[in-house]
Chimera marker file (.cmm) of the C-alpha trace (Angstrom):
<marker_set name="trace">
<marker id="1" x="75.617" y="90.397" z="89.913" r="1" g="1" b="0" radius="0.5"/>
<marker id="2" x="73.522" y="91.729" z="92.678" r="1" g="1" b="0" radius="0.5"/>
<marker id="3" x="71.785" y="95.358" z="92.878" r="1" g="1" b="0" radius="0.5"/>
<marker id="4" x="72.661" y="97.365" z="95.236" r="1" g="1" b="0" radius="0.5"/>
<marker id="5" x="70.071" y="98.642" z="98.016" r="1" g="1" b="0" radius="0.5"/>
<marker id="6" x="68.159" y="101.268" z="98.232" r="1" g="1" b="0" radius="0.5"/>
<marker id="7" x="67.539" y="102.400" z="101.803" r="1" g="1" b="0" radius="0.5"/>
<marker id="8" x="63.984" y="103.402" z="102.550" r="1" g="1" b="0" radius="0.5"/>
<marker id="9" x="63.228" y="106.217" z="105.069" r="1" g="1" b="0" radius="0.5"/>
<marker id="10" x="62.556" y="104.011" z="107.956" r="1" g="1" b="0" radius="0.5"/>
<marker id="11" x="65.985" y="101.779" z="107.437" r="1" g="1" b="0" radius="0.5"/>
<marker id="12" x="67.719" y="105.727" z="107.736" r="1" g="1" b="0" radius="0.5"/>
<marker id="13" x="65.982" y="107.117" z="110.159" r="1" g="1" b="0" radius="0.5"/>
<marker id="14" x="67.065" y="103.566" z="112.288" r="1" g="1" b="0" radius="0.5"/>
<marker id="15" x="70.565" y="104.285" z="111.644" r="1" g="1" b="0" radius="0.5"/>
<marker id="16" x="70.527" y="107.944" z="112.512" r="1" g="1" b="0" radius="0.5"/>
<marker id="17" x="69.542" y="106.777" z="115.572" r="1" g="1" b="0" radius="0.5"/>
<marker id="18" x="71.722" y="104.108" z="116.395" r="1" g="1" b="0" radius="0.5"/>
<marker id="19" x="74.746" y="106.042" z="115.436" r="1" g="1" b="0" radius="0.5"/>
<marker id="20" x="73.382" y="109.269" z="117.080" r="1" g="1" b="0" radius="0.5"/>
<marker id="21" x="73.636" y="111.087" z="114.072" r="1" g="1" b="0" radius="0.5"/>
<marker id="22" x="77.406" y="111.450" z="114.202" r="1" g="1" b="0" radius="0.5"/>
<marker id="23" x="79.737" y="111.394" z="110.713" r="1" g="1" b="0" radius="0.5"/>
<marker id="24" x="81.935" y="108.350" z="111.573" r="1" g="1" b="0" radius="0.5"/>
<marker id="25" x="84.919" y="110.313" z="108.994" r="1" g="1" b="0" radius="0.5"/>
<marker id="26" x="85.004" y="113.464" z="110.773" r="1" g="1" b="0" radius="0.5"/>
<marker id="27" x="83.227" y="112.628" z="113.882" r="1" g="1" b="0" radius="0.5"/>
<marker id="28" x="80.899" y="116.084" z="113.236" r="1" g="1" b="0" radius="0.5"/>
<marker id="29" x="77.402" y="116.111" z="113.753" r="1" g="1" b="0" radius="0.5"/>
<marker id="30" x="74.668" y="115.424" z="111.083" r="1" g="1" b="0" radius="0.5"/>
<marker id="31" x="72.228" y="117.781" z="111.786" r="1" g="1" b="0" radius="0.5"/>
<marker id="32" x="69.699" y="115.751" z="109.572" r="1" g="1" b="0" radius="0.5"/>
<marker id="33" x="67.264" y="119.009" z="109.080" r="1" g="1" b="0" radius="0.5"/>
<marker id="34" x="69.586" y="120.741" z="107.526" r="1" g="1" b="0" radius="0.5"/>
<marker id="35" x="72.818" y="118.830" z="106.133" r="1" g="1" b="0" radius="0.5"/>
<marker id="36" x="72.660" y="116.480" z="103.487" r="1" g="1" b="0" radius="0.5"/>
<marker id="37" x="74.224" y="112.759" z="104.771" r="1" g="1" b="0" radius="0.5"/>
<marker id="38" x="74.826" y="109.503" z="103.188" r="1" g="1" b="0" radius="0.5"/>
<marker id="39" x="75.071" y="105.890" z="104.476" r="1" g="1" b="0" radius="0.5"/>
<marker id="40" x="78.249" y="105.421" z="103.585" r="1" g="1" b="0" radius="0.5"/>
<marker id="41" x="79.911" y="101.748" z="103.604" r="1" g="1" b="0" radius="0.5"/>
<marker id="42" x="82.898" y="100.900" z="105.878" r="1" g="1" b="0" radius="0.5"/>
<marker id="43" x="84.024" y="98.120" z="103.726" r="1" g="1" b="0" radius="0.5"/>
<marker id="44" x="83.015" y="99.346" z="100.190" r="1" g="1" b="0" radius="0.5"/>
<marker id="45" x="79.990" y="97.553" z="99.016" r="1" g="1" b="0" radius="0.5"/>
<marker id="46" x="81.835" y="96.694" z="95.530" r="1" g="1" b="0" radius="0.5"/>
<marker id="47" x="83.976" y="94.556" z="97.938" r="1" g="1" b="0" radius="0.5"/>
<marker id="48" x="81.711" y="92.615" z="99.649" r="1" g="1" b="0" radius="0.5"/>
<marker id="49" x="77.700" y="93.032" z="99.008" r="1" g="1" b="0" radius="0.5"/>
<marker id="50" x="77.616" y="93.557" z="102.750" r="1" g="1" b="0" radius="0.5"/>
<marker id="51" x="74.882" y="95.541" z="103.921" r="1" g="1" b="0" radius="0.5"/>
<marker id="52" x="74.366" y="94.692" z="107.604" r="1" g="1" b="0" radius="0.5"/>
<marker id="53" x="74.642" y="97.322" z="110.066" r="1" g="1" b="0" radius="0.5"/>
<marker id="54" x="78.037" y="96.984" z="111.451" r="1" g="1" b="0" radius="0.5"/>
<marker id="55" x="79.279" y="97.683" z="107.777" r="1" g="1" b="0" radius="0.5"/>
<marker id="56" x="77.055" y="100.835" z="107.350" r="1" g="1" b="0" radius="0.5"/>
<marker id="57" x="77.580" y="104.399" z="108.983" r="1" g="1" b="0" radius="0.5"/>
<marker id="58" x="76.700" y="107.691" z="108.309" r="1" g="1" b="0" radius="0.5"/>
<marker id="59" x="78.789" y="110.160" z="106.604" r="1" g="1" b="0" radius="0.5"/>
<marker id="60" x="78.575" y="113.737" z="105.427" r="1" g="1" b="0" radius="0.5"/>
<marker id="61" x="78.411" y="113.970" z="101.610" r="1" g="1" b="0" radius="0.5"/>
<marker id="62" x="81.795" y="115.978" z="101.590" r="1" g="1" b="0" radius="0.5"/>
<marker id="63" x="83.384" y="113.113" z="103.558" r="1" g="1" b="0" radius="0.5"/>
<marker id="64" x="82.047" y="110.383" z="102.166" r="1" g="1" b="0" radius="0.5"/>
<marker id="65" x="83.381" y="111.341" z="98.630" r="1" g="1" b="0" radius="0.5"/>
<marker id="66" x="86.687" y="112.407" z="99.885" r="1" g="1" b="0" radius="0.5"/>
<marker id="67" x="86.647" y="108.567" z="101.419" r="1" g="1" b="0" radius="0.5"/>
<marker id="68" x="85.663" y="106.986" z="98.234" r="1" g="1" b="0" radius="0.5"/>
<marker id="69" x="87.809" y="108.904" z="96.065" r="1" g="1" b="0" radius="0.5"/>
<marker id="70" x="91.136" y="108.441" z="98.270" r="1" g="1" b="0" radius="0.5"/>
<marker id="71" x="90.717" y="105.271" z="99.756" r="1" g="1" b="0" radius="0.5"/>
<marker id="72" x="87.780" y="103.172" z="98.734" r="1" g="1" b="0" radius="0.5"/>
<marker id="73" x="88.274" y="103.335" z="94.425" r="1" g="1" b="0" radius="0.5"/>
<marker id="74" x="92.210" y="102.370" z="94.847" r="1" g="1" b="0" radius="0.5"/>
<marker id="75" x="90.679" y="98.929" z="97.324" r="1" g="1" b="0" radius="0.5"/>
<marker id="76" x="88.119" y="98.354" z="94.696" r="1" g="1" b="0" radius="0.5"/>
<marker id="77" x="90.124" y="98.648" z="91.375" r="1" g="1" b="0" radius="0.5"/>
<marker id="78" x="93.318" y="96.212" z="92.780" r="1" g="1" b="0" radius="0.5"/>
<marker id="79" x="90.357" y="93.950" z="93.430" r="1" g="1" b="0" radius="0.5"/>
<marker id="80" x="89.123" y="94.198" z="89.869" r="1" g="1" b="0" radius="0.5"/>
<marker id="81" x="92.879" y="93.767" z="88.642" r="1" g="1" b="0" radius="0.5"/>
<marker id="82" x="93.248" y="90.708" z="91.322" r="1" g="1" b="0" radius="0.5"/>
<marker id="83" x="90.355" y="89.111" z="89.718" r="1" g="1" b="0" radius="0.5"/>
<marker id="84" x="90.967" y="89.560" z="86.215" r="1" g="1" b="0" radius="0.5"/>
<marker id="85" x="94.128" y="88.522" z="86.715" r="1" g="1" b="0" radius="0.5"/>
<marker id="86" x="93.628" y="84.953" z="88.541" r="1" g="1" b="0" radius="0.5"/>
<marker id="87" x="90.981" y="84.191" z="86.353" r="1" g="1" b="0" radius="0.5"/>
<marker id="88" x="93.284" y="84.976" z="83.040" r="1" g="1" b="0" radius="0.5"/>
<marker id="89" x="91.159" y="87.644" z="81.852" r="1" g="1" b="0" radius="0.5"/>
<marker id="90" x="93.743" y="90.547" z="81.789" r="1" g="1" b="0" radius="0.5"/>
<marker id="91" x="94.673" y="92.166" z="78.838" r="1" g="1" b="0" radius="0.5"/>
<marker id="92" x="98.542" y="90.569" z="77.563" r="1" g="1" b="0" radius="0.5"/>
<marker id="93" x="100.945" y="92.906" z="78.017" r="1" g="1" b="0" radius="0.5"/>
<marker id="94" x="102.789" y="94.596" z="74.763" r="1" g="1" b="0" radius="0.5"/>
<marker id="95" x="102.524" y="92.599" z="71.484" r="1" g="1" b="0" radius="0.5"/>
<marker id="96" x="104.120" y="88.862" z="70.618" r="1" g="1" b="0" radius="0.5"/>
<marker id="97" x="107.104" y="88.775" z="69.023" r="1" g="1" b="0" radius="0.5"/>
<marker id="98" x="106.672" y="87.588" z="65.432" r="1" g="1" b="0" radius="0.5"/>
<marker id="99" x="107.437" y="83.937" z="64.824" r="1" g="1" b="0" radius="0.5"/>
<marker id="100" x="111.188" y="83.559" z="63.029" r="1" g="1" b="0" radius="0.5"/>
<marker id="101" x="112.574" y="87.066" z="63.425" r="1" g="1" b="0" radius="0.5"/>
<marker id="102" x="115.509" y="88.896" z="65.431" r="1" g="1" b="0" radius="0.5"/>
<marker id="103" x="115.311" y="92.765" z="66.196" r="1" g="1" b="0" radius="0.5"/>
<marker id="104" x="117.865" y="94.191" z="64.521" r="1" g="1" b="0" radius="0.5"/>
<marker id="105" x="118.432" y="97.293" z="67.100" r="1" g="1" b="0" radius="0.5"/>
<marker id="106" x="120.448" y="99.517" z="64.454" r="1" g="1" b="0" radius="0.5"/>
<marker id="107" x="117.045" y="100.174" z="61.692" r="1" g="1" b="0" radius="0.5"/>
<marker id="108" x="114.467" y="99.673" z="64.711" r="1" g="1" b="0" radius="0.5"/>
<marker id="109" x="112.906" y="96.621" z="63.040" r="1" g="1" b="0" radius="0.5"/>
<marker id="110" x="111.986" y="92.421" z="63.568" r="1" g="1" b="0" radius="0.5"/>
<marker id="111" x="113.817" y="91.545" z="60.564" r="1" g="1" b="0" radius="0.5"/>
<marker id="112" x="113.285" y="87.363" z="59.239" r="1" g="1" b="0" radius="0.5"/>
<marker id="113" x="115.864" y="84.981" z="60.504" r="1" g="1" b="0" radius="0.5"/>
<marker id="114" x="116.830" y="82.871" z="57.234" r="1" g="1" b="0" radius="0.5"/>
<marker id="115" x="116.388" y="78.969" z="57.909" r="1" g="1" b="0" radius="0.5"/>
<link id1="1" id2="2" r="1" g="1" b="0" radius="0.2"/>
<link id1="2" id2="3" r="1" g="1" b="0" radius="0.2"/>
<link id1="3" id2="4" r="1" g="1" b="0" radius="0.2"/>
<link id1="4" id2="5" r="1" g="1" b="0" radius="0.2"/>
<link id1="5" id2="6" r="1" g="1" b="0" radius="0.2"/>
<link id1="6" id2="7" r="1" g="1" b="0" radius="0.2"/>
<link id1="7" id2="8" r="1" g="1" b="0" radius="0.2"/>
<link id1="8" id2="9" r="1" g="1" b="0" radius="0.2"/>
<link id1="9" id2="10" r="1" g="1" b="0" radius="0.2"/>
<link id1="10" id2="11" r="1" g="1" b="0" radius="0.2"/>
<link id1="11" id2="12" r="1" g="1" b="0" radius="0.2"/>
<link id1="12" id2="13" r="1" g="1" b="0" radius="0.2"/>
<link id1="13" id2="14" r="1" g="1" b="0" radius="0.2"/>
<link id1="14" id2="15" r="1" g="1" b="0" radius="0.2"/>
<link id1="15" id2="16" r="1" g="1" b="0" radius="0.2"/>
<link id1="16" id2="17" r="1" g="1" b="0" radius="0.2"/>
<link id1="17" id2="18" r="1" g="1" b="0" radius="0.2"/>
<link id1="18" id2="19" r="1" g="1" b="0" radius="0.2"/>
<link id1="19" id2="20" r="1" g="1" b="0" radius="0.2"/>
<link id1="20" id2="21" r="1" g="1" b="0" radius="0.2"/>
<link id1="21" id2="22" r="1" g="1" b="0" radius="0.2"/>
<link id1="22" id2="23" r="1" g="1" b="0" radius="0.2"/>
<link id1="23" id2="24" r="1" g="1" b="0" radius="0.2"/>
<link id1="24" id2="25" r="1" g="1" b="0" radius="0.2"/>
<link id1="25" id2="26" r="1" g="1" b="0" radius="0.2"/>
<link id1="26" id2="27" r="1" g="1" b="0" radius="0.2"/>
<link id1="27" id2="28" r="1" g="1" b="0" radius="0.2"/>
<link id1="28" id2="29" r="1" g="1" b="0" radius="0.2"/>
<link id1="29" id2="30" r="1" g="1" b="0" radius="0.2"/>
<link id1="30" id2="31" r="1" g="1" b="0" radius="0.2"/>
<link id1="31" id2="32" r="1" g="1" b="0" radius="0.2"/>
<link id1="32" id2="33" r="1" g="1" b="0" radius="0.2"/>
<link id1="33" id2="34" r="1" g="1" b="0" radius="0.2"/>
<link id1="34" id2="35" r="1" g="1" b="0" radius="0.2"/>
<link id1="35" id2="36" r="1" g="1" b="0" radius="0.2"/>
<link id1="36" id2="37" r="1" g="1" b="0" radius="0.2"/>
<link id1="37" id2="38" r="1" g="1" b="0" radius="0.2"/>
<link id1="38" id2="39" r="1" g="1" b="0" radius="0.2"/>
<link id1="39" id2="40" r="1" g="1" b="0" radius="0.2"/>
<link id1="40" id2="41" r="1" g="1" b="0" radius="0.2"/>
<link id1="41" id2="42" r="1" g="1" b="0" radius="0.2"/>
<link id1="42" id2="43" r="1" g="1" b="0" radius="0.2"/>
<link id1="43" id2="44" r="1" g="1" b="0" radius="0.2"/>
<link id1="44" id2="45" r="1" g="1" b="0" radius="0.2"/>
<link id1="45" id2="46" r="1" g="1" b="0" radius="0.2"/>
<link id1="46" id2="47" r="1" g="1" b="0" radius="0.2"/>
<link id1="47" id2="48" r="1" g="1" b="0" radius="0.2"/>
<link id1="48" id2="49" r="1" g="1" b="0" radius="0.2"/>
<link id1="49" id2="50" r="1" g="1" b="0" radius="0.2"/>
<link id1="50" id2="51" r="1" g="1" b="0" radius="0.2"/>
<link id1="51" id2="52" r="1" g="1" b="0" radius="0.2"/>
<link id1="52" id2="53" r="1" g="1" b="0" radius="0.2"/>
<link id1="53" id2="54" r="1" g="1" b="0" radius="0.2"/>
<link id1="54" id2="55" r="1" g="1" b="0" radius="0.2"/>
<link id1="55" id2="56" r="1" g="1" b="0" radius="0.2"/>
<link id1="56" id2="57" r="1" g="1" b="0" radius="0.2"/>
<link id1="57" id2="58" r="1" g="1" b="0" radius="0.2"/>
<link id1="58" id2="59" r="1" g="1" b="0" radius="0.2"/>
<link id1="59" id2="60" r="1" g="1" b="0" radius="0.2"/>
<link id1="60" id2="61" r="1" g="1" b="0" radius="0.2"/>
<link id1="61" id2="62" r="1" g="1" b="0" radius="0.2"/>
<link id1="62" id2="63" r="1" g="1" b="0" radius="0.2"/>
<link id1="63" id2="64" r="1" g="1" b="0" radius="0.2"/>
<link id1="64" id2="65" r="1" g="1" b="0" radius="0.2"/>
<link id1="65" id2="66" r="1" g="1" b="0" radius="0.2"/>
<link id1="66" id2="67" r="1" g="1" b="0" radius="0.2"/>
<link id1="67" id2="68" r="1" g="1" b="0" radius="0.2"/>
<link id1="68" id2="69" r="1" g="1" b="0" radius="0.2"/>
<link id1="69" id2="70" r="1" g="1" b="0" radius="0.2"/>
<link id1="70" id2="71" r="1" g="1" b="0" radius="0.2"/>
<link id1="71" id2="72" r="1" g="1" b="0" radius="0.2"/>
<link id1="72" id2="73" r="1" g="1" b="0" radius="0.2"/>
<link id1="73" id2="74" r="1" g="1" b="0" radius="0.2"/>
<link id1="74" id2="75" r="1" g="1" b="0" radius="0.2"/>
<link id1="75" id2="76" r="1" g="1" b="0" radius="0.2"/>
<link id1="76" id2="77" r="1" g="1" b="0" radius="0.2"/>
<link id1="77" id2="78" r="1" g="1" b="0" radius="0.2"/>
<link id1="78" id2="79" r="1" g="1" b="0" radius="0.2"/>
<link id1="79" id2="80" r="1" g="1" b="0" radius="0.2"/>
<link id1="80" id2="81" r="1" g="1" b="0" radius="0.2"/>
<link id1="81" id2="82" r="1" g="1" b="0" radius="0.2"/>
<link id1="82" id2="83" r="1" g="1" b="0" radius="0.2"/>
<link id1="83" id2="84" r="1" g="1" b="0" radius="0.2"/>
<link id1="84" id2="85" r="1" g="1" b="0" radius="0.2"/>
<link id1="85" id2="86" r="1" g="1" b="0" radius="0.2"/>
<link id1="86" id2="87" r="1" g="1" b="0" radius="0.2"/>
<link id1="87" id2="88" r="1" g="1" b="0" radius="0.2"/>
<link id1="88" id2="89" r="1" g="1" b="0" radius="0.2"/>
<link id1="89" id2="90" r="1" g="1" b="0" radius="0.2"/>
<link id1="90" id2="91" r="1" g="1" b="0" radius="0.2"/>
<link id1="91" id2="92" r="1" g="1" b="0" radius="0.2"/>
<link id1="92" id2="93" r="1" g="1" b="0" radius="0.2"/>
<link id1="93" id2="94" r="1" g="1" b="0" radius="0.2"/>
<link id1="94" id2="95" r="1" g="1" b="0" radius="0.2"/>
<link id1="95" id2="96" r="1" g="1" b="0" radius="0.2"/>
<link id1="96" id2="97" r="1" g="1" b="0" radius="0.2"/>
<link id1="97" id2="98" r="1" g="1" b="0" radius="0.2"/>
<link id1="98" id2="99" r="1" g="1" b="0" radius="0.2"/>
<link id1="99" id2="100" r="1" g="1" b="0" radius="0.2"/>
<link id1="100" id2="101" r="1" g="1" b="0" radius="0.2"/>
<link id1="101" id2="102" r="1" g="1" b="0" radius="0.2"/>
<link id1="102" id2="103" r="1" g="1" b="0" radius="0.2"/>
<link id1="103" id2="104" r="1" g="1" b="0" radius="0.2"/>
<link id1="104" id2="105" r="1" g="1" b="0" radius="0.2"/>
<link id1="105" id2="106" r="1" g="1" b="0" radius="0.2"/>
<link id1="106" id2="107" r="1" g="1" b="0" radius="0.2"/>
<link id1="107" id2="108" r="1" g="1" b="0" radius="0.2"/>
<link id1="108" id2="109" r="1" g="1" b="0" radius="0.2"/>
<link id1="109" id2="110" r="1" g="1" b="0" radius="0.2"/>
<link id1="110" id2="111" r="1" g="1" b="0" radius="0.2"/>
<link id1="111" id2="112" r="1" g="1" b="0" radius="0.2"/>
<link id1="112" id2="113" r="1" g="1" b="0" radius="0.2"/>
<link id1="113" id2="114" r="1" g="1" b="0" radius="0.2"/>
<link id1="114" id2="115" r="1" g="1" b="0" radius="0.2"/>
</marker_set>
């Protein structure tokens, strides 16, 4: 598994100014003096490792966790359940029904089928 990057102060202060310091959730402006901001991923890294610049953008902290939490954690967990489950790696579902037995539906119970 790949690490994620870590941008350095030149790679953000390149983005701030190709984006023109604009929040591309709320459309607001980053003033970068005073606000806190994020690069924030359009297509969430966890999907796709991608981080050339037409997948990155700038985002106030406020938006870019309302983002993540509402839109980008639902993408990335069916992924995880997508991949578990096409590789067979997902959990069974319930317990297997022991081996000669009926359930006997008035005491509750598997009860042995005589042979």
């Amino acid at each position: 598994m790949t690490q994620r990057k870590s941008f350095s102060k030149k790679d953000r202060a390149r983005l701030f100014t190709l984006y023109a310091g604009e929040c591309h959730l709320c459309a607001g402006k980053i003033d970068g003096t005073k606000e806190a901001w994020e690069i924030e991923h359009v297509i969430p890294w966890a999907l796709t490792q991608d981080d050339s610049d037409p997948n990155l953008r700038l985002a106030h902290i406020k938006c870019h966790k309302v983002k993540t939490h509402q839109e980008d954690r639902p993408r990335i967990s069916k992924a995880e359940r997508q991949y578990m489950k096409h590789n067979g790696l997902s959990k069974p579902k319930g317990f297997p029904k022991p081996t000669n037995t009926k359930f006997n539906w008035r005491t509750g119970r598997y009860e042995r089928i005589e042979l």
